[in-house]
Every structure is written in C-alpha cells, then in structure tokens.
Kinemage of the C-alpha trace (Angstrom):
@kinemage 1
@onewidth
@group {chain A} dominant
@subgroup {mainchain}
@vectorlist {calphas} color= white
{ca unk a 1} P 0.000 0.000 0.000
{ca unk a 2} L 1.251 3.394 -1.408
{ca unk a 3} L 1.109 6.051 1.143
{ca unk a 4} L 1.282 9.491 1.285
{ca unk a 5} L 5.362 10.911 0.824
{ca unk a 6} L 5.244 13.504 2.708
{ca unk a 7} L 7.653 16.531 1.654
{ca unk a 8} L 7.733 20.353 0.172
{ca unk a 9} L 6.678 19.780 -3.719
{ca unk a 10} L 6.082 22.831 -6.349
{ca unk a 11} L 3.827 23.183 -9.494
{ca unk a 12} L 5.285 25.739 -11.439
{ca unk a 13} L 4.597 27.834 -14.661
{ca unk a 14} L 7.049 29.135 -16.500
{ca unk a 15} L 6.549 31.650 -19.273
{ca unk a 16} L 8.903 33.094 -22.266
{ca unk a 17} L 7.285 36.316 -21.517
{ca unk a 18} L 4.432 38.277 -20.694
{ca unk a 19} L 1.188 36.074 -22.475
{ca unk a 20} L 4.194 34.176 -24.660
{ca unk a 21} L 4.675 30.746 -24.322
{ca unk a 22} L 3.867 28.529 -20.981
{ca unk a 23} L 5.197 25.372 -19.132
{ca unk a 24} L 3.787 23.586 -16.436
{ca unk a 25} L 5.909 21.201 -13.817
{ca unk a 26} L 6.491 20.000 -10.763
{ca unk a 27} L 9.658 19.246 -8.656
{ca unk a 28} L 10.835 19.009 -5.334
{ca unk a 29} L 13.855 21.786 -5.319
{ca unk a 30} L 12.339 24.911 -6.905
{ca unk a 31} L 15.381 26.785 -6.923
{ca unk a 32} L 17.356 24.049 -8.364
{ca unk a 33} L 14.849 23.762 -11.033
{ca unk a 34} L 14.764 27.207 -12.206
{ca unk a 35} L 18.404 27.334 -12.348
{ca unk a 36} L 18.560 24.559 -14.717
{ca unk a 37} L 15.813 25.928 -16.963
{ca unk a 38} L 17.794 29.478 -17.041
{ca unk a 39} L 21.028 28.129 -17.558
{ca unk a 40} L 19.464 25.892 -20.501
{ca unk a 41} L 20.507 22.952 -18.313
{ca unk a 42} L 17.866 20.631 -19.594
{ca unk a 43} L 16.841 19.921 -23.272
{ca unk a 44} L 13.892 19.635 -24.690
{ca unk a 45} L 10.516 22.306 -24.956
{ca unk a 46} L 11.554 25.000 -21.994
{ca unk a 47} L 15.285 24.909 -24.113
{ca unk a 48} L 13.714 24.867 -27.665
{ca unk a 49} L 11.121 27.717 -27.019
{ca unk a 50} L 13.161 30.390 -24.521
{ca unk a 51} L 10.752 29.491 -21.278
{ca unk a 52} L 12.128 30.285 -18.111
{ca unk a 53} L 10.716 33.038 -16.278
{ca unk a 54} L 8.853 31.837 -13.163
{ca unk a 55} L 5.600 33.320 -13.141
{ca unk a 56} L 4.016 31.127 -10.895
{ca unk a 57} L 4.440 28.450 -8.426
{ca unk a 58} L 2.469 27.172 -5.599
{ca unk a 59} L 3.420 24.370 -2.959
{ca unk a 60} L 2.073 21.274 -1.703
{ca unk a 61} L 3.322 18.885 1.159
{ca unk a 62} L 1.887 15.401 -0.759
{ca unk a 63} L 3.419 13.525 -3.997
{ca unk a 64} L 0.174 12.516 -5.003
{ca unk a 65} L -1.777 16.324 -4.580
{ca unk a 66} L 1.295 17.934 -6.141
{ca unk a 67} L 1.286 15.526 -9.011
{ca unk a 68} L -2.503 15.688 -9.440
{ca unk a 69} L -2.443 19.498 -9.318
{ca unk a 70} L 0.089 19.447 -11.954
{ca unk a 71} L -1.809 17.458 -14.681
{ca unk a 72} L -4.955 19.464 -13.812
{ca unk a 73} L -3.767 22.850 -14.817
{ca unk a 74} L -2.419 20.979 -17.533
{ca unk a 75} L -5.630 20.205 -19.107
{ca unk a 76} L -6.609 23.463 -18.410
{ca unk a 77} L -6.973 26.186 -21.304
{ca unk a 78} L -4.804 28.350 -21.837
{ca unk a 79} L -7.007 31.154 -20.440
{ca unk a 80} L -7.613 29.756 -17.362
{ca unk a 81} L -3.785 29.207 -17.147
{ca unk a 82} L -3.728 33.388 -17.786
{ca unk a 83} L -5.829 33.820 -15.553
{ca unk a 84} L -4.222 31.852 -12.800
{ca unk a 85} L -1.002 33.827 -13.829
{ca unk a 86} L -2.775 36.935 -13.364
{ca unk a 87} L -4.505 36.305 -10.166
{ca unk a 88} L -1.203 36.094 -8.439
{ca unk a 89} L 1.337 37.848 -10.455
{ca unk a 90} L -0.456 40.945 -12.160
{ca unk a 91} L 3.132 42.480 -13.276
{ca unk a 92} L 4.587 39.031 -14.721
{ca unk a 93} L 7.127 39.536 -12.696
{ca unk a 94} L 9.744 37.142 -12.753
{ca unk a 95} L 9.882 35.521 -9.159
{ca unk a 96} L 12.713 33.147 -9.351
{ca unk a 97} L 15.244 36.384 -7.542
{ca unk a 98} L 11.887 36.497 -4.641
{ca unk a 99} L 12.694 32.840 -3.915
{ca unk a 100} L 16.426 32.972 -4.019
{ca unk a 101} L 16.158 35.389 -0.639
C-alpha cells in the first residue's frame, strides 16, 4: 500500500514572456529547477522555445496532490492558465530572484 510521501513539492509555470509561451511542472527543489531551466541545463521544450521566467508556483506537502495538481492545470486552457497567472502575479514579474532570498 502506497502512502502518502510527505515533503515540500512545487507546481510551477514558466513563461517566455508576458502572455508568450507557458510550461507547467512540478519538482521538489524549486530553486534548483529554475536554475537549470535558465542556464538551458535541460533539453527539450523549456530549451527549444526560450521558457524560463517563473511566473508562478504554488506548494504542496503530498506527492500525489502535487502531481494531481500538476496534470490538472495541464488540461486546463490556456485562459484559465492566464488567468491563474494573473490572479497572483499581475506584473509578470519574474519571481525566481523572490525565492532565491
């Protein structure tokens, strides 16, 4: 029986810009993760398309609500993704420097 991993876990957006392209994760060492994206540490779509300004990111304590989460906004359309963006971050505002302190 599977239970619940308990530990700080992050779904995150990342964006190329402001309403540009969008990527949606989740990890276990934010700041680690954002590093790699920025430094173009890890091929594939956030490399290819210029995405790594953190525009979003909330936390969850469960593997299995984090991962969930994740999928959901997902599926979501991409205004509802906007929107979630905006709810938070108005400005776009990159918030990777925010964390780092």
């Amino acid at each position: 029986m599977m239970g619940l991993f308990m530990c700080q876990l992050y779904v995150y957006i990342l964006a190329s810009q402001r309403n540009g392209t969008l990527y949606v994760d989740v990890t276990s060492d934010l700041i680690k993760r954002i590093y790699e994206h920025k430094q173009n540490l890890i091929d594939g779509f956030t490399k290819k398309y210029g995405v790594c300004i953190l525009v979003y990111y909330e936390i969850h304590r469960a593997i299995e609500v984090a991962i969930a989460r994740e999928k959901q906004i997902k599926k979501w359309n991409r205004e509802w993704k906007l929107g979630l963006i905006e709810e938070r971050n108005p400005q776009w505002q990159d918030l990777y420097d925010g964390i780092m302190q």
